[in-house]
C-alpha positions in Angstrom: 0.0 0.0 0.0 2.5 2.6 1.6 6.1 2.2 1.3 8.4 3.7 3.7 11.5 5.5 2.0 13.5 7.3 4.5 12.1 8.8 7.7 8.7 11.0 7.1 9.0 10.0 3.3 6.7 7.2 1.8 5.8 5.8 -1.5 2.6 5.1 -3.0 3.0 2.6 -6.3 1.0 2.4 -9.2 1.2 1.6 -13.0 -0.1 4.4 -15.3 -2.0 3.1 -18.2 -0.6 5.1 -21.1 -1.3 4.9 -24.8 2.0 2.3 -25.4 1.0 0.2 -21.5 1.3 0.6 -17.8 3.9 2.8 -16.9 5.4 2.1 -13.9 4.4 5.6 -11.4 4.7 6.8 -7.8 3.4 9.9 -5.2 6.0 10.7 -3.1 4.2 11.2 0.5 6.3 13.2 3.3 5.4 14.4 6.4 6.1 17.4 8.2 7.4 18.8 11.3 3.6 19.7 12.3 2.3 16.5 11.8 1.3 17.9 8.2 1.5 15.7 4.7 2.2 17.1 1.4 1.3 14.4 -1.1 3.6 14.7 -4.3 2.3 14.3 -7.8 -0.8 12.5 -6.7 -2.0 9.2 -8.5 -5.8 7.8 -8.3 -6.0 6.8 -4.7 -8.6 4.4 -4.0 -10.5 4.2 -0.7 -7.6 1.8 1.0 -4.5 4.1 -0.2 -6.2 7.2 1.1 -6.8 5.7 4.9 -3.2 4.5 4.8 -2.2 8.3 4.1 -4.9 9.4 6.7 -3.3 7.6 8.9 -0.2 9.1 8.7 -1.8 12.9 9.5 -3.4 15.7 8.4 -2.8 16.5 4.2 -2.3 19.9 4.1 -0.8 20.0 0.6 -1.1 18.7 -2.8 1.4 19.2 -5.4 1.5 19.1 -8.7 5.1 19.4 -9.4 5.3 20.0 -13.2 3.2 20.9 -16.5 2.6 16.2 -17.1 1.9 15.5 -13.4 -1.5 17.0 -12.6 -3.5 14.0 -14.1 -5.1 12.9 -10.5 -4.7 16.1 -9.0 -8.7 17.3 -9.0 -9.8 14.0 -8.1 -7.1 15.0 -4.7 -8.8 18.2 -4.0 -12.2 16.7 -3.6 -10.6 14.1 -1.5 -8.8 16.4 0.5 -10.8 19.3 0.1 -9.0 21.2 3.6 -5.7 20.7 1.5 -3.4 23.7 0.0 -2.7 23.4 -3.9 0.4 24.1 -5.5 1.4 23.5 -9.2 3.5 24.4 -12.2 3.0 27.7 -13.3 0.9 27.0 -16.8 -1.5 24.4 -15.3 -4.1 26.4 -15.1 -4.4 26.1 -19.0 -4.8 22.3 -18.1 -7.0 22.8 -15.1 -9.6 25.5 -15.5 -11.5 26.1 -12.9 -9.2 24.6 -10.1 -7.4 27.5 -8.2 -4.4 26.5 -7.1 -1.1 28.6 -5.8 2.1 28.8 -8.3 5.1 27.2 -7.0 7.9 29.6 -6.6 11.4 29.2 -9.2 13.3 28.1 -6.1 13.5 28.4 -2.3 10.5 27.5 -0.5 6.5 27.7 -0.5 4.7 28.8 2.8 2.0 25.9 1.9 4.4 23.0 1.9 6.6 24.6 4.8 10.5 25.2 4.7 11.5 21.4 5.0 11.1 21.0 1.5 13.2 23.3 -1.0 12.0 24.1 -4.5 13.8 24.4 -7.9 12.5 24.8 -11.4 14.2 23.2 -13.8 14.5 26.6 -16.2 14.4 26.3 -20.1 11.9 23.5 -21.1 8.6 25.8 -20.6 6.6 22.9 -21.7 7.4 20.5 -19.0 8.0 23.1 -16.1 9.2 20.7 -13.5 10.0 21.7 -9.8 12.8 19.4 -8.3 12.2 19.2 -4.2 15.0 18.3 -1.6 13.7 17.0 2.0 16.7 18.2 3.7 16.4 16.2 7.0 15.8 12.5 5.3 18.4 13.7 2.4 16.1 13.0 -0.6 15.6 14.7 -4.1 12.2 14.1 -5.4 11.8 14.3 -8.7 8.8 13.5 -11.5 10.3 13.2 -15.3 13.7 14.8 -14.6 15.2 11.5 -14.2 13.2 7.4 -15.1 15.0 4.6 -13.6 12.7 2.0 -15.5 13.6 -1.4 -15.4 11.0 -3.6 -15.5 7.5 -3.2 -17.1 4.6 -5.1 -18.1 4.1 -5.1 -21.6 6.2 -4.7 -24.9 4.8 -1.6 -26.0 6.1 0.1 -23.4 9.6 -1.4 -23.3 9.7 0.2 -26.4 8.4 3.2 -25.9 11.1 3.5 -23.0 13.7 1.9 -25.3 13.0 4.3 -27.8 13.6 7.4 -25.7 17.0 6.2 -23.9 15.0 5.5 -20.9 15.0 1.4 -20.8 16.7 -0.3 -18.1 19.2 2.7 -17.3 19.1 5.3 -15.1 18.4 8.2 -17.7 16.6 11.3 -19.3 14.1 10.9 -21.5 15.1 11.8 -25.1 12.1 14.1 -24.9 13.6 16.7 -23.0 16.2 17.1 -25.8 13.6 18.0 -27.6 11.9 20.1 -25.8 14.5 22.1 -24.8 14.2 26.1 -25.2 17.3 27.7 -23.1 19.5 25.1 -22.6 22.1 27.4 -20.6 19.5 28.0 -18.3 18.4 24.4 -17.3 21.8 24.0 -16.9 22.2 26.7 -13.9 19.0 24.8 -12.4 20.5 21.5 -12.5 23.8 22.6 -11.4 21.8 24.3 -8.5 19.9 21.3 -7.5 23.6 19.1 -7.6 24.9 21.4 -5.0 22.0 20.1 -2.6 22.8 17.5 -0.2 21.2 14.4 -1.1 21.5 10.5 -0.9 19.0 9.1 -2.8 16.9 10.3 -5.8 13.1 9.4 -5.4 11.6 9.4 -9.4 8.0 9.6 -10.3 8.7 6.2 -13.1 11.3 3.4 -11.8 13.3 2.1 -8.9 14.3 4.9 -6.3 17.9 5.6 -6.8 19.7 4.9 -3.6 23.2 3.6 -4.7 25.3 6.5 -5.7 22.4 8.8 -6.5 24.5 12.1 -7.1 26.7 10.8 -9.4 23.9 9.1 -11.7 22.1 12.1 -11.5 25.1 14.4 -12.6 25.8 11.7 -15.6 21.9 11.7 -17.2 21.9 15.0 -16.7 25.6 15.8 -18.1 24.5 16.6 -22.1 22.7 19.6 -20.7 26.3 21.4 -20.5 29.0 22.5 -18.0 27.5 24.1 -15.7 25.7 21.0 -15.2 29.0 18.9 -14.4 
């Protein structure tokens, strides 16, 4: 149901049926020095998954972390109705009618509270995705920045991984080549997001990276340019 990751951090696992198959997905859960939870990048939760995260606290934030993670994120609010909103700036062209408060380019967001630092990966305005570092458990959360996928349940979407340099390999997604606006300044965010302190890499699609998690980091990310080594 819930997976514990690291202290105050927990996992909730589920495949995402895409177009190609089940993608392989995960909301990152963490709890806060209040007592609080901010749910990250929220799947469907069924009636069981939403009792196990009950029963951790009080939600008092949901956060849709980039421009592709919002899919489950009104189904959230009416499920947590008493819970801030955060999300990529540009979701609300995706999501009229749900209010919801920008997340900030870096720093922190009074909603989430200060344990949990904020960085926008600059320069691919299409994806917008906001990194996050839990400081006291040492963990970078992550959505797309970073797939660790290496096992799947259908062809399709071996492929589909395969094809974008994402297949059994700790990687970036061809996609955000392609995507790619101002490459010098996704490079300043992902230099800024290496100079956190962090031990392990939770992603959205894949195996949490716990072995070395810096360094693989620094090596998928390492096309994006200098400043990013």
């Amino acid at each position: 149901m819930l997976r514990s990751i690291a202290a105050d951090v927990w996992a909730y696992e589920k495949d995402l049926r895409m177009p190609f198959g089940h993608l392989p997905s995960r909301t990152t859960v963490v709890r806060r020095a209040d007592g609080g939870l901010v749910i990250h990048s929220p799947l469907a939760f069924d009636d069981d998954a939403a009792r196990a995260i009950d029963a951790l606290g009080e939600v008092r934030a949901l956060v849709a972390p980039s421009c592709l993670h919002h899919l489950f994120l009104r189904a959230a609010t009416e499920r947590w109705p008493r819970a801030s909103v955060l999300g990529a700036p540009g979701l609300e062209r995706k999501l009229a009618g749900l209010p919801f408060t920008p997340l900030p380019r870096s720093g922190v967001a009074p909603e989430i509270g200060d344990e949990l630092g904020v960085r926008l990966v600059e320069g691919v305005p299409y994806i917008t995705e906001h990194v996050f570092l839990h400081a006291r458990s040492r963990t970078l959360i992550v959505t797309d920045l970073l797939f660790n996928v290496h096992e799947v349940r259908n062809f399709g979407m071996k492929v589909f991984l395969w094809l974008g340099g994402a297949w059994k390999k700790t990687a970036q997604d061809h996609v955000w080549r392609l995507l790619m606006r101002d490459r010098a300044a996704a490079a300043r965010s992902v230099a800024d997001v290496l100079a956190w302190d962090f031990e392990r890499v939770v992603v959205a699609h894949g195996d949490i990276v716990e072995d070395d998690a810096k360094a693989r980091l620094q090596k998928a990310l390492a096309w994006i340019g200098p400043r990013a080594t």
